[in-house]
CHARMM internal coordinates of N, CA and C (Angstrom, degrees):
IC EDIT
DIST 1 N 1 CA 1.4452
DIST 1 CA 1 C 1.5245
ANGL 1 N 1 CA 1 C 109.03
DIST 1 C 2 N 1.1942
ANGL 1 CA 1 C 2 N 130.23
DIHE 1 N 1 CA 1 C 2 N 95.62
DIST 2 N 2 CA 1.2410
ANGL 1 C 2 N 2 CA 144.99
DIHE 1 CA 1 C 2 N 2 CA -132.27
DIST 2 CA 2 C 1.7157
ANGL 2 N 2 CA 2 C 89.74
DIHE 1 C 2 N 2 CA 2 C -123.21
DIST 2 C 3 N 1.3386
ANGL 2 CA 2 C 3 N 111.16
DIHE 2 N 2 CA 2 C 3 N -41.24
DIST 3 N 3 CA 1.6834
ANGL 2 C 3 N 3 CA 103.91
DIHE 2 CA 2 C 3 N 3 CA -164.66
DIST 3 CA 3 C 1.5940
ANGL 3 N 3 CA 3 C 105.55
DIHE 2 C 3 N 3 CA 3 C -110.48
DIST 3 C 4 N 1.2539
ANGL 3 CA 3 C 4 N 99.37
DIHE 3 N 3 CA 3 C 4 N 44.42
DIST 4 N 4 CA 1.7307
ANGL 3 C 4 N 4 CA 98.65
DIHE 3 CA 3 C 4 N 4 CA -179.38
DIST 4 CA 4 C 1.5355
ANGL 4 N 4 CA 4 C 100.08
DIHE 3 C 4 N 4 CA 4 C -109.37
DIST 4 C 5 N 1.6091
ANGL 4 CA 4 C 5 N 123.20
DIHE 4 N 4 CA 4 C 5 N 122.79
DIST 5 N 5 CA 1.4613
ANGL 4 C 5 N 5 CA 130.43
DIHE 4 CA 4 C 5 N 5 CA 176.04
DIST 5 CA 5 C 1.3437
ANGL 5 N 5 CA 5 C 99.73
DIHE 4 C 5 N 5 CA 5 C -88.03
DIST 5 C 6 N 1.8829
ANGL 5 CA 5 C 6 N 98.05
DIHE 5 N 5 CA 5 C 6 N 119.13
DIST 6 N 6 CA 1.4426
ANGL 5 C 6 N 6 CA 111.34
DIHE 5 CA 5 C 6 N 6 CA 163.62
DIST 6 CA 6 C 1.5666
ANGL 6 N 6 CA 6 C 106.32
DIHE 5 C 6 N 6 CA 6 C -78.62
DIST 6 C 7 N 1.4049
ANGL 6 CA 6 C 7 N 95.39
DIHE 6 N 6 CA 6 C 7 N 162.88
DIST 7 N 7 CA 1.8167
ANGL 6 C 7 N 7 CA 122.95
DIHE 6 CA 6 C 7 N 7 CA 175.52
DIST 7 CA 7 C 1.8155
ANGL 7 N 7 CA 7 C 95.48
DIHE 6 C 7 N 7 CA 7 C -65.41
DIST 7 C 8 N 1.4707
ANGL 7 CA 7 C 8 N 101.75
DIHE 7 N 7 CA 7 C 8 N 147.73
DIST 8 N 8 CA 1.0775
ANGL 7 C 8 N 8 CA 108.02
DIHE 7 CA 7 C 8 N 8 CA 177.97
DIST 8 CA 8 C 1.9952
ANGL 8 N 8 CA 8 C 117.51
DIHE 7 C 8 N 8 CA 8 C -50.24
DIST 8 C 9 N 1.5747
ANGL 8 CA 8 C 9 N 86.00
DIHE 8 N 8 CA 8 C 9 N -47.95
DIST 9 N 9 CA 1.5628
ANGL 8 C 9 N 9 CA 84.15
DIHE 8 CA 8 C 9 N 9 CA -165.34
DIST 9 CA 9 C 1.9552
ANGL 9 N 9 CA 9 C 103.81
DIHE 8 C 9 N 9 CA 9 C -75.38
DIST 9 C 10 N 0.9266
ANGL 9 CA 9 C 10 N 122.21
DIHE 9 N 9 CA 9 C 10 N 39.29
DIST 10 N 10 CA 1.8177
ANGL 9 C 10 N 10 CA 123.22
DIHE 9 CA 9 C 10 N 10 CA -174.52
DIST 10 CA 10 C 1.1820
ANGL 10 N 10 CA 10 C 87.01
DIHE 9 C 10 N 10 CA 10 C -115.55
DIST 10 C 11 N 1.4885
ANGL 10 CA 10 C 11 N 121.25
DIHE 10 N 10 CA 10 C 11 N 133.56
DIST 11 N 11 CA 1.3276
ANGL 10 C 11 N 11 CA 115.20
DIHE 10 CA 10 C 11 N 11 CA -165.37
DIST 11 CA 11 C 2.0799
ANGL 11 N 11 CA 11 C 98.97
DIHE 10 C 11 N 11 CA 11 C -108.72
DIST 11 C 12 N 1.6242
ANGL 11 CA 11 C 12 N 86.34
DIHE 11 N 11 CA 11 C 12 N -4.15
DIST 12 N 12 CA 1.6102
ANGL 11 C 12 N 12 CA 92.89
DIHE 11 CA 11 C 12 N 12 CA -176.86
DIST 12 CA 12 C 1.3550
ANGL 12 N 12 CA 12 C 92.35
DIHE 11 C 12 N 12 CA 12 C -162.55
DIST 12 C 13 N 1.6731
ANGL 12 CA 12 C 13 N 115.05
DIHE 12 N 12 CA 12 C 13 N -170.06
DIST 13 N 13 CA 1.4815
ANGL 12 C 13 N 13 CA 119.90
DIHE 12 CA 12 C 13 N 13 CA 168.92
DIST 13 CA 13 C 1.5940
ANGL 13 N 13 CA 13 C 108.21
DIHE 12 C 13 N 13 CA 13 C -93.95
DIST 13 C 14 N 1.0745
ANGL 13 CA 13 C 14 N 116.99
DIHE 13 N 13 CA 13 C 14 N -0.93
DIST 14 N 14 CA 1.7414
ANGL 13 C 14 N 14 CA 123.09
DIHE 13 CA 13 C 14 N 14 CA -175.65
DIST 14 CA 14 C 1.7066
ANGL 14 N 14 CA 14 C 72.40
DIHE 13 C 14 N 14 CA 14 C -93.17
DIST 14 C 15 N 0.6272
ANGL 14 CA 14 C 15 N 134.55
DIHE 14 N 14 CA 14 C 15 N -105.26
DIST 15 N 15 CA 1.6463
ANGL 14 C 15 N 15 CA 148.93
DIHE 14 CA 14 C 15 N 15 CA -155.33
DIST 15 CA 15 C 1.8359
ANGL 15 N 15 CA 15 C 110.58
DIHE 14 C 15 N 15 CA 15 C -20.30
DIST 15 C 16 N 1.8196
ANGL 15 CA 15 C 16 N 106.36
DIHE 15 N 15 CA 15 C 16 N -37.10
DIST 16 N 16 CA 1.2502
ANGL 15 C 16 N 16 CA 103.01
DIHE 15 CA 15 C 16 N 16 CA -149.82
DIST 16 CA 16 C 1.8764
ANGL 16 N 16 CA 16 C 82.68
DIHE 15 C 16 N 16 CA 16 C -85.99
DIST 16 C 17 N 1.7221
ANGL 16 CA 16 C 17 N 121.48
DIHE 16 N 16 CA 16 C 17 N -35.92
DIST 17 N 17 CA 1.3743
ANGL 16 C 17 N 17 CA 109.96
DIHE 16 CA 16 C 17 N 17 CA -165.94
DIST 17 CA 17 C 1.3617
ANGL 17 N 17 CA 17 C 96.82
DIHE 16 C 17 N 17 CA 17 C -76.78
DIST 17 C 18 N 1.6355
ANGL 17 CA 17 C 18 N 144.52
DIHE 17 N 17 CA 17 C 18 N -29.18
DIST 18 N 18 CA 1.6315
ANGL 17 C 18 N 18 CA 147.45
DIHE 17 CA 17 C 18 N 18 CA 178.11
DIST 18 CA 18 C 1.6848
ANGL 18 N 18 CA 18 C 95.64
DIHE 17 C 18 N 18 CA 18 C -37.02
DIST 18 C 19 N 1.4144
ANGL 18 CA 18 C 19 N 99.89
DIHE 18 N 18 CA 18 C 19 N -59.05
DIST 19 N 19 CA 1.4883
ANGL 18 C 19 N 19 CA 114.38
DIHE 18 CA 18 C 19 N 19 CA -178.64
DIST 19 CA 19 C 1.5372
ANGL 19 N 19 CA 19 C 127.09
DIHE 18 C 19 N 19 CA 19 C -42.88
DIST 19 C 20 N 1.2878
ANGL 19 CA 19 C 20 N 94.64
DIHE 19 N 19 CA 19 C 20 N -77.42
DIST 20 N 20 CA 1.7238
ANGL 19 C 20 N 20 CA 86.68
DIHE 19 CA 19 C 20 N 20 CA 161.16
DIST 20 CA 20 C 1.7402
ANGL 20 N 20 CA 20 C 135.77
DIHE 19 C 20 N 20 CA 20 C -99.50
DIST 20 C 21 N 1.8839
ANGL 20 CA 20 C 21 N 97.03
DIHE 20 N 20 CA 20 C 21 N 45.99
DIST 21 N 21 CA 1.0615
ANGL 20 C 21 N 21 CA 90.55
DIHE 20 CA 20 C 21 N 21 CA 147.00
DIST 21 CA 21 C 1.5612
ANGL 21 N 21 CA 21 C 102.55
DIHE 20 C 21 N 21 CA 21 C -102.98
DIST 21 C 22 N 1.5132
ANGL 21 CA 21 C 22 N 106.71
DIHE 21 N 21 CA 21 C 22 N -33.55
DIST 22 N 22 CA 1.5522
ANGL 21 C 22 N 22 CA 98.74
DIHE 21 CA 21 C 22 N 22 CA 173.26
DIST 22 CA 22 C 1.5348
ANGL 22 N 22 CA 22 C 124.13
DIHE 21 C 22 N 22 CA 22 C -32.58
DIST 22 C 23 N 1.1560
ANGL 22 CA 22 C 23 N 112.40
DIHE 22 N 22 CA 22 C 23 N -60.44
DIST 23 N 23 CA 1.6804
ANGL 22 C 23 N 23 CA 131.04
DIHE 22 CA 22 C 23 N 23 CA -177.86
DIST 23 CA 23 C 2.0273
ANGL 23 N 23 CA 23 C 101.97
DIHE 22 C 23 N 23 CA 23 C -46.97
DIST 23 C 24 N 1.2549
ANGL 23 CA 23 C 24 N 101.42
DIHE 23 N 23 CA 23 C 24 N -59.27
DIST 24 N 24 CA 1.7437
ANGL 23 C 24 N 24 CA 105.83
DIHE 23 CA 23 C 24 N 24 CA 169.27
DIST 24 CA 24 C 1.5213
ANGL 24 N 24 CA 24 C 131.72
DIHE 23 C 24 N 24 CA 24 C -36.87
DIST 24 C 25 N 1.4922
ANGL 24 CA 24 C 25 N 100.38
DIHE 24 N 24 CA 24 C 25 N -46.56
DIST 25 N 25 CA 1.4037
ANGL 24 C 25 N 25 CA 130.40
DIHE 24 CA 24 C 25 N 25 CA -178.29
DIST 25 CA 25 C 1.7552
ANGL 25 N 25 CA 25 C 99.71
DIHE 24 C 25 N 25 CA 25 C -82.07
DIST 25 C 26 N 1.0054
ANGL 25 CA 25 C 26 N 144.30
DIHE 25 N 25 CA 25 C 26 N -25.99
DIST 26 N 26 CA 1.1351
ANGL 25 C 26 N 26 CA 151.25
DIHE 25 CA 25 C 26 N 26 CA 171.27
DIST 26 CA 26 C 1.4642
ANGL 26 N 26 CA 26 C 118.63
DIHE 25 C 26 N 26 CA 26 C -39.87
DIST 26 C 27 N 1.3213
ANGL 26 CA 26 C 27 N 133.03
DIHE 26 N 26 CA 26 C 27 N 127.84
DIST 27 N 27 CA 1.3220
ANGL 26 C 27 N 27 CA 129.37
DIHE 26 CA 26 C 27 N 27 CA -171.46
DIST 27 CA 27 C 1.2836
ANGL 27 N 27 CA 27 C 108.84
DIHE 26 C 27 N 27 CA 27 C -70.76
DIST 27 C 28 N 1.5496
ANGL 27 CA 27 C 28 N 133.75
DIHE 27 N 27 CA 27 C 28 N -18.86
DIST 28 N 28 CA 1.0947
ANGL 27 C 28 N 28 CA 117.87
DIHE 27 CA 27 C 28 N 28 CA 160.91
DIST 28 CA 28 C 1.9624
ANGL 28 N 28 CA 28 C 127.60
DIHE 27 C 28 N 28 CA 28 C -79.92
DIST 28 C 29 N 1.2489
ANGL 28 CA 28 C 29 N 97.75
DIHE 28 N 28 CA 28 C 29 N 14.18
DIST 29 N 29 CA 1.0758
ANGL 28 C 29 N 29 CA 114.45
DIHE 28 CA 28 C 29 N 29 CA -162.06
DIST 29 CA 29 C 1.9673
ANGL 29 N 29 CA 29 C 100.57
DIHE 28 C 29 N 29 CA 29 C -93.40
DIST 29 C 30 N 1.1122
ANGL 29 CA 29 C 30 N 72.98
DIHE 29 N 29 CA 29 C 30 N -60.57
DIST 30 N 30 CA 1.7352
ANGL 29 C 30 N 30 CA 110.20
DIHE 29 CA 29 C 30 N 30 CA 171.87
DIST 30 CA 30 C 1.8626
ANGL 30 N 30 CA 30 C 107.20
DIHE 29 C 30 N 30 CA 30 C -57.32
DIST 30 C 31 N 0.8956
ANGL 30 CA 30 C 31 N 104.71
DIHE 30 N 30 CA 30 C 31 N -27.32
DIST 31 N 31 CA 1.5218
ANGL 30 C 31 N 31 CA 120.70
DIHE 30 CA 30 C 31 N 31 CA 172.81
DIST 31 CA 31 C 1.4504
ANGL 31 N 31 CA 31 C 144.45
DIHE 30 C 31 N 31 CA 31 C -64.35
DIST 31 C 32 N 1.7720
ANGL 31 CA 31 C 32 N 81.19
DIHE 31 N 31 CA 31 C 32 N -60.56
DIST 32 N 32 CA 1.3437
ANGL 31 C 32 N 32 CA 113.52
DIHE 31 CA 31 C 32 N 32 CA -174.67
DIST 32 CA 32 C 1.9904
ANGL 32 N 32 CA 32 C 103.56
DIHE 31 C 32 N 32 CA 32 C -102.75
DIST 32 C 33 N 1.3628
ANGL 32 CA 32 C 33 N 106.85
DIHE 32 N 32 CA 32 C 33 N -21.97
DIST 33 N 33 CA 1.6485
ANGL 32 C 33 N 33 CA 100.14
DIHE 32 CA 32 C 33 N 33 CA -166.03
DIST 33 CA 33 C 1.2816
ANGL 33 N 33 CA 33 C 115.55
DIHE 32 C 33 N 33 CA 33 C -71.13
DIST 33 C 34 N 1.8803
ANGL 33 CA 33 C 34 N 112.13
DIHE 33 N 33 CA 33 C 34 N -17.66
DIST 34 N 34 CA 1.9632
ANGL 33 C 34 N 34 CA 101.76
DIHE 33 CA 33 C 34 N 34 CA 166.40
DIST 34 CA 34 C 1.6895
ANGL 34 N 34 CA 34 C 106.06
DIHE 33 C 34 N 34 CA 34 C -62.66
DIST 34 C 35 N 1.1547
ANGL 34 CA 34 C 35 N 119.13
DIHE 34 N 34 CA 34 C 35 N -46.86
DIST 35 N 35 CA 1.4953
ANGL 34 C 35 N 35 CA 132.17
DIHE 34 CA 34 C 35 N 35 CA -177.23
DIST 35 CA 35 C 1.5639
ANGL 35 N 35 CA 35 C 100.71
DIHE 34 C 35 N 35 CA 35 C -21.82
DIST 35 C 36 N 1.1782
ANGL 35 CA 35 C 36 N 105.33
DIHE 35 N 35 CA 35 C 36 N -76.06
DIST 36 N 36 CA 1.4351
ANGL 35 C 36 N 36 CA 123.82
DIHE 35 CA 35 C 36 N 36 CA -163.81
DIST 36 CA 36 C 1.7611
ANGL 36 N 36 CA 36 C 107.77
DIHE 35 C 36 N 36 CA 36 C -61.77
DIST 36 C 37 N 1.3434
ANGL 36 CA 36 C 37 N 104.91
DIHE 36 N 36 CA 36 C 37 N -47.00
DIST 37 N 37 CA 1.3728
ANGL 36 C 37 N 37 CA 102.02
DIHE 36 CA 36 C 37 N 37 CA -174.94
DIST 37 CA 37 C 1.5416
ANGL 37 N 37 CA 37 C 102.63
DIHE 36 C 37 N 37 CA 37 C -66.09
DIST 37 C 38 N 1.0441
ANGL 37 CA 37 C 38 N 141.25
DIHE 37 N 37 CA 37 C 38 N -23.88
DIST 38 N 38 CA 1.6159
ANGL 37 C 38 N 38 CA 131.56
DIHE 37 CA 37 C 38 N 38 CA 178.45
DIST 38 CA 38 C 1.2502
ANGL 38 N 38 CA 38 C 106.91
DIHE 37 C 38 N 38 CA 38 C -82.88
DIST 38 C 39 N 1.2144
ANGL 38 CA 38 C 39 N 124.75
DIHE 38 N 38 CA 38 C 39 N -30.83
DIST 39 N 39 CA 1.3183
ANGL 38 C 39 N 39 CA 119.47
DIHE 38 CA 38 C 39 N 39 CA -167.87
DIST 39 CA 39 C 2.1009
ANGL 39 N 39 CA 39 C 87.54
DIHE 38 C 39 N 39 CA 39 C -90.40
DIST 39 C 40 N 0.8848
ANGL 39 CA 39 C 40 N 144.63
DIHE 39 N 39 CA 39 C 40 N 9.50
DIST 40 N 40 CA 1.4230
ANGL 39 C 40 N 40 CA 145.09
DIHE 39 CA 39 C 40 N 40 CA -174.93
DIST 40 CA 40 C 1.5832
ANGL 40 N 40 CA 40 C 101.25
DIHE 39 C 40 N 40 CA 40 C -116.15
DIST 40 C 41 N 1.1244
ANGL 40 CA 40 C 41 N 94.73
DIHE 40 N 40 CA 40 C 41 N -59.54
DIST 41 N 41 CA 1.8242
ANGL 40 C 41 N 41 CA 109.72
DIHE 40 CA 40 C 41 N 41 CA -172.89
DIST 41 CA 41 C 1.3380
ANGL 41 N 41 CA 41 C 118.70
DIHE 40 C 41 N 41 CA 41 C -114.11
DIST 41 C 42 N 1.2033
ANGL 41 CA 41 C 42 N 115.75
DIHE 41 N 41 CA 41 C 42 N -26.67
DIST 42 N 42 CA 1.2846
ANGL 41 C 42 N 42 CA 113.60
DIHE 41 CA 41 C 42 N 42 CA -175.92
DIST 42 CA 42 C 1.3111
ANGL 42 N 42 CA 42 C 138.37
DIHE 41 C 42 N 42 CA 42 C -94.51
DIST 42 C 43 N 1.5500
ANGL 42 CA 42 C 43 N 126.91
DIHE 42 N 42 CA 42 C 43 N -136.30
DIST 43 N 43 CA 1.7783
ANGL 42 C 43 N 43 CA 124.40
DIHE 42 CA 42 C 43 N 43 CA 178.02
DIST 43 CA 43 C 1.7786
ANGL 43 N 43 CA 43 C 104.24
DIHE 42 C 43 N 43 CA 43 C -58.71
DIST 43 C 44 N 1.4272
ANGL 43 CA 43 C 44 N 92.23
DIHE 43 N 43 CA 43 C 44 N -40.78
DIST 44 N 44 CA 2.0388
ANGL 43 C 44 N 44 CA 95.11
DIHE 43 CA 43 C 44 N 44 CA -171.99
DIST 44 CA 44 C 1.7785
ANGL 44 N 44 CA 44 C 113.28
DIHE 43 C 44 N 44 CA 44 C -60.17
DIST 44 C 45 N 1.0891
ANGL 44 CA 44 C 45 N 115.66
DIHE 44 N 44 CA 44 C 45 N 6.69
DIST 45 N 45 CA 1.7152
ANGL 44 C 45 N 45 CA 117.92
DIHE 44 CA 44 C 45 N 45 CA -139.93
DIST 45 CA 45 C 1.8398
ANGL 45 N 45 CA 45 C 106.18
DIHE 44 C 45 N 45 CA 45 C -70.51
DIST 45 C 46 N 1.3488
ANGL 45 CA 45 C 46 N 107.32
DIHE 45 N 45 CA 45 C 46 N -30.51
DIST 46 N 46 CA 1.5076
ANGL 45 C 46 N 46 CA 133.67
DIHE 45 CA 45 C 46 N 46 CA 148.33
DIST 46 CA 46 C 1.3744
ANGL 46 N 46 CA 46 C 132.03
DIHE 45 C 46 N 46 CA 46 C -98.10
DIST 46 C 47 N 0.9359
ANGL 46 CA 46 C 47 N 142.54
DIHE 46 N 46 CA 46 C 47 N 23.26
DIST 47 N 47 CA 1.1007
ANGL 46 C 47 N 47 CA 142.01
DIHE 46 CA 46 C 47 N 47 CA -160.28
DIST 47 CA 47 C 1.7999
ANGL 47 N 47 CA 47 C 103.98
DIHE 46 C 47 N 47 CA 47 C -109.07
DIST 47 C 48 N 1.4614
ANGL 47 CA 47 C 48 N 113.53
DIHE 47 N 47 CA 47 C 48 N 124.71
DIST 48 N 48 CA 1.1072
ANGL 47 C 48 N 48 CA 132.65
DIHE 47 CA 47 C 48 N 48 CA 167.45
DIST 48 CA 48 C 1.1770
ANGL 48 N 48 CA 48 C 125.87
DIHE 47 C 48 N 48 CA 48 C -60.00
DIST 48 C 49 N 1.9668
ANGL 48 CA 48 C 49 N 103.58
DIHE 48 N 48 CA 48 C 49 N -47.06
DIST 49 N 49 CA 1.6141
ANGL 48 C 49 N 49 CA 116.58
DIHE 48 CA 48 C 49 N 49 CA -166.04
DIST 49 CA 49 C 1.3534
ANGL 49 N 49 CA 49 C 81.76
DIHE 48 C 49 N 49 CA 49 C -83.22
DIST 49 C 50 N 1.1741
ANGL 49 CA 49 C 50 N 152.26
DIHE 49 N 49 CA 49 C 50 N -70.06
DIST 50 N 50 CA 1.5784
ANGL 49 C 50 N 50 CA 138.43
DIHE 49 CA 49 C 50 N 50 CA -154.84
DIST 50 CA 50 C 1.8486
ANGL 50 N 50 CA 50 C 104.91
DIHE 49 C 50 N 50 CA 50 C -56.08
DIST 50 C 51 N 0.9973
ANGL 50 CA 50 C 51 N 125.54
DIHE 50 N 50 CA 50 C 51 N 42.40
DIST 51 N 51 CA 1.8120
ANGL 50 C 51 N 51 CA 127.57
DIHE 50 CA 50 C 51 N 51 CA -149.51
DIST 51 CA 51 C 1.8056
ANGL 51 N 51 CA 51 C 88.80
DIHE 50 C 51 N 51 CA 51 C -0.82
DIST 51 C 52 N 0.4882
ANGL 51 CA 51 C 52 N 158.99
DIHE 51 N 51 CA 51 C 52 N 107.54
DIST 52 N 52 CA 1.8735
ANGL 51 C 52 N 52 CA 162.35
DIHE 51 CA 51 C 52 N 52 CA 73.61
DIST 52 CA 52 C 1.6619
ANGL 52 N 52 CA 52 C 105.54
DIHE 51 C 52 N 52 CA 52 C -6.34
DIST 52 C 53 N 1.3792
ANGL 52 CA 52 C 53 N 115.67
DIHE 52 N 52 CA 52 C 53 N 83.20
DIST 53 N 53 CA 1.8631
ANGL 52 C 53 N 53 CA 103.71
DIHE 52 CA 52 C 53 N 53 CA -178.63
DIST 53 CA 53 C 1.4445
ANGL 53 N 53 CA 53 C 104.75
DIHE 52 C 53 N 53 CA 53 C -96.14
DIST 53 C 54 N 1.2977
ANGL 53 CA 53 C 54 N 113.31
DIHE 53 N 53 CA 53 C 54 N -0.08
DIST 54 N 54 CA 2.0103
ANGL 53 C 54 N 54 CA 112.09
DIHE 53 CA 53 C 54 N 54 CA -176.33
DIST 54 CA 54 C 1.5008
ANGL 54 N 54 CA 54 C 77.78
DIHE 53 C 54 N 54 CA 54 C -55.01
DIST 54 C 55 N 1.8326
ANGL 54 CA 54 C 55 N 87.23
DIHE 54 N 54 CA 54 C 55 N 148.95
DIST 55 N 55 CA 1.4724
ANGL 54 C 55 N 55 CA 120.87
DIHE 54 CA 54 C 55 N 55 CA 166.15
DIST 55 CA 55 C 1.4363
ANGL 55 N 55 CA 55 C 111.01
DIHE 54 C 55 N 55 CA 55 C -64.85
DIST 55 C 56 N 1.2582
ANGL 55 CA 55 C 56 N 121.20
DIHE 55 N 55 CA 55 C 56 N 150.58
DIST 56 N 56 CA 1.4974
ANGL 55 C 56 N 56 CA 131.73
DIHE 55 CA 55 C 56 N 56 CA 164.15
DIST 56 CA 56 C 1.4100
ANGL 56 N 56 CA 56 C 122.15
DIHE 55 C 56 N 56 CA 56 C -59.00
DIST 56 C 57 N 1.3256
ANGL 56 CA 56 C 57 N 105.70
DIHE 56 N 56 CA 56 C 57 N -21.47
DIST 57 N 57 CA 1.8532
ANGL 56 C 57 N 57 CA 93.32
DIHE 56 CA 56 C 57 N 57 CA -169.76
DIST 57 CA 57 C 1.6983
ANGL 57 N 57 CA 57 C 89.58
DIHE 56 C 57 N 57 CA 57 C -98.85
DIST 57 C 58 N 1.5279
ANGL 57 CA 57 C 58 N 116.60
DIHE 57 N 57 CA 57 C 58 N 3.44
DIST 58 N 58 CA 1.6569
ANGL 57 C 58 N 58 CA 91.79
DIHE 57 CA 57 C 58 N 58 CA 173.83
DIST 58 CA 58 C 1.3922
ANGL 58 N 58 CA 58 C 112.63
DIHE 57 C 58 N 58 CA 58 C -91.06
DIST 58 C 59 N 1.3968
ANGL 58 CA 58 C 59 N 113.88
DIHE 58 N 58 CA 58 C 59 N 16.32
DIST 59 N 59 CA 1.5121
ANGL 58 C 59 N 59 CA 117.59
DIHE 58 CA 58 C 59 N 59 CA 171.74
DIST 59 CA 59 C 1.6802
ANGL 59 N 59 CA 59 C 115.50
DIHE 58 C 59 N 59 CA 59 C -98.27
DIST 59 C 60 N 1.1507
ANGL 59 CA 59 C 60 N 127.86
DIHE 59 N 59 CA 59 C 60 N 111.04
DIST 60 N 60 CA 1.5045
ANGL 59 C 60 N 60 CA 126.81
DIHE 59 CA 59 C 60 N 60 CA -174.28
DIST 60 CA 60 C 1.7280
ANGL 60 N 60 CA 60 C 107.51
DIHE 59 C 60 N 60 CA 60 C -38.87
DIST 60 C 61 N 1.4941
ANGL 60 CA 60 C 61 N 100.28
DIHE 60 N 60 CA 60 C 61 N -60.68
DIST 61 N 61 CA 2.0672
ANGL 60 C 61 N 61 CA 100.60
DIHE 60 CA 60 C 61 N 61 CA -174.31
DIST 61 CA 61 C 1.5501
ANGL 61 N 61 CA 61 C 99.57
DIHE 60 C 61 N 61 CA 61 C -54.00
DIST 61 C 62 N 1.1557
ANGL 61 CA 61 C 62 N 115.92
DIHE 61 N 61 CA 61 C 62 N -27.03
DIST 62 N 62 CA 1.8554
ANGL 61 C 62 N 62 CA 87.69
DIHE 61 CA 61 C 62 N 62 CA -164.72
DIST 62 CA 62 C 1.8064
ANGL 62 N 62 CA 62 C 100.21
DIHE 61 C 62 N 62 CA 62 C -94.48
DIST 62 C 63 N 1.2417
ANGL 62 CA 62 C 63 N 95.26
DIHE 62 N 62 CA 62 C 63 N -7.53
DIST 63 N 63 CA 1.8237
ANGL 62 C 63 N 63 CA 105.17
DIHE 62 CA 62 C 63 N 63 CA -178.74
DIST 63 CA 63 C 1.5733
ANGL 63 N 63 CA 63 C 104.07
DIHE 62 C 63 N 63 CA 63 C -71.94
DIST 63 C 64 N 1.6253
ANGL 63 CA 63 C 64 N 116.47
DIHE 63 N 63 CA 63 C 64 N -38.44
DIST 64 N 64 CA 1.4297
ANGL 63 C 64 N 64 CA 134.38
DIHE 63 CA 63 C 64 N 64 CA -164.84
DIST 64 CA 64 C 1.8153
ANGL 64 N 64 CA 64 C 96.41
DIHE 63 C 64 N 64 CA 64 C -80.58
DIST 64 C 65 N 0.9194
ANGL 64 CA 64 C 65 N 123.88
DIHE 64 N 64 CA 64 C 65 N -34.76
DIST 65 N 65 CA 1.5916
ANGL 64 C 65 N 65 CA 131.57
DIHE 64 CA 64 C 65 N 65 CA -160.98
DIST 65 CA 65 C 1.7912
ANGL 65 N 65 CA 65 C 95.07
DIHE 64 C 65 N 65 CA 65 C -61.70
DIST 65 C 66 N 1.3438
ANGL 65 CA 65 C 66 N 109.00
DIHE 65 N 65 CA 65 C 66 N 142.45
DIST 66 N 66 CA 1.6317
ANGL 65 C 66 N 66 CA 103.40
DIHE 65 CA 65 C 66 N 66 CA 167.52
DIST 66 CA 66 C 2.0043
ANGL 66 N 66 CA 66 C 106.26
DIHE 65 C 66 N 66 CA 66 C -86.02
DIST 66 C 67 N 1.2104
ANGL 66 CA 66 C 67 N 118.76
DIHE 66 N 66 CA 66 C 67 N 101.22
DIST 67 N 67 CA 1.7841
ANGL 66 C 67 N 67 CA 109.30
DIHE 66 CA 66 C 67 N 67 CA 171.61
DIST 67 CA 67 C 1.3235
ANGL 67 N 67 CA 67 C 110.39
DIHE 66 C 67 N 67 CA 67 C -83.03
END
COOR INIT
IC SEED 1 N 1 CA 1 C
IC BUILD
């Protein structure tokens, strides 16, 4: 993969994936990543009170629905 532009601060491609596996492995990572997956995939996936602002058509069922 020859034509992929790294981020400034990646000082290589060993460096830029080290990086965010670091960031993954991170206790806030570990923290926060059920959060996101419910509110993506999960119980939150509509939900108003959890503010949920993703658009509707990035959800397949409401993409599939005839409106």
């Amino acid at each position: 993969m020859d034509s992929v532009i790294l981020p400034r601060w990646a000082r290589n491609n060993h460096h830029f994936v080290y990086m965010n596996y670091v960031a993954l492995e991170s206790n806030t990572a570990r923290n926060e990543l059920c959060h996101w997956i419910d509110l993506i995939f999960g119980s939150k996936q509509h939900s108003v009170k959890d503010y949920n602002l993703f658009r509707p058509l990035t959800y397949e069922v409401v993409c599939s629905l005839n409106w």
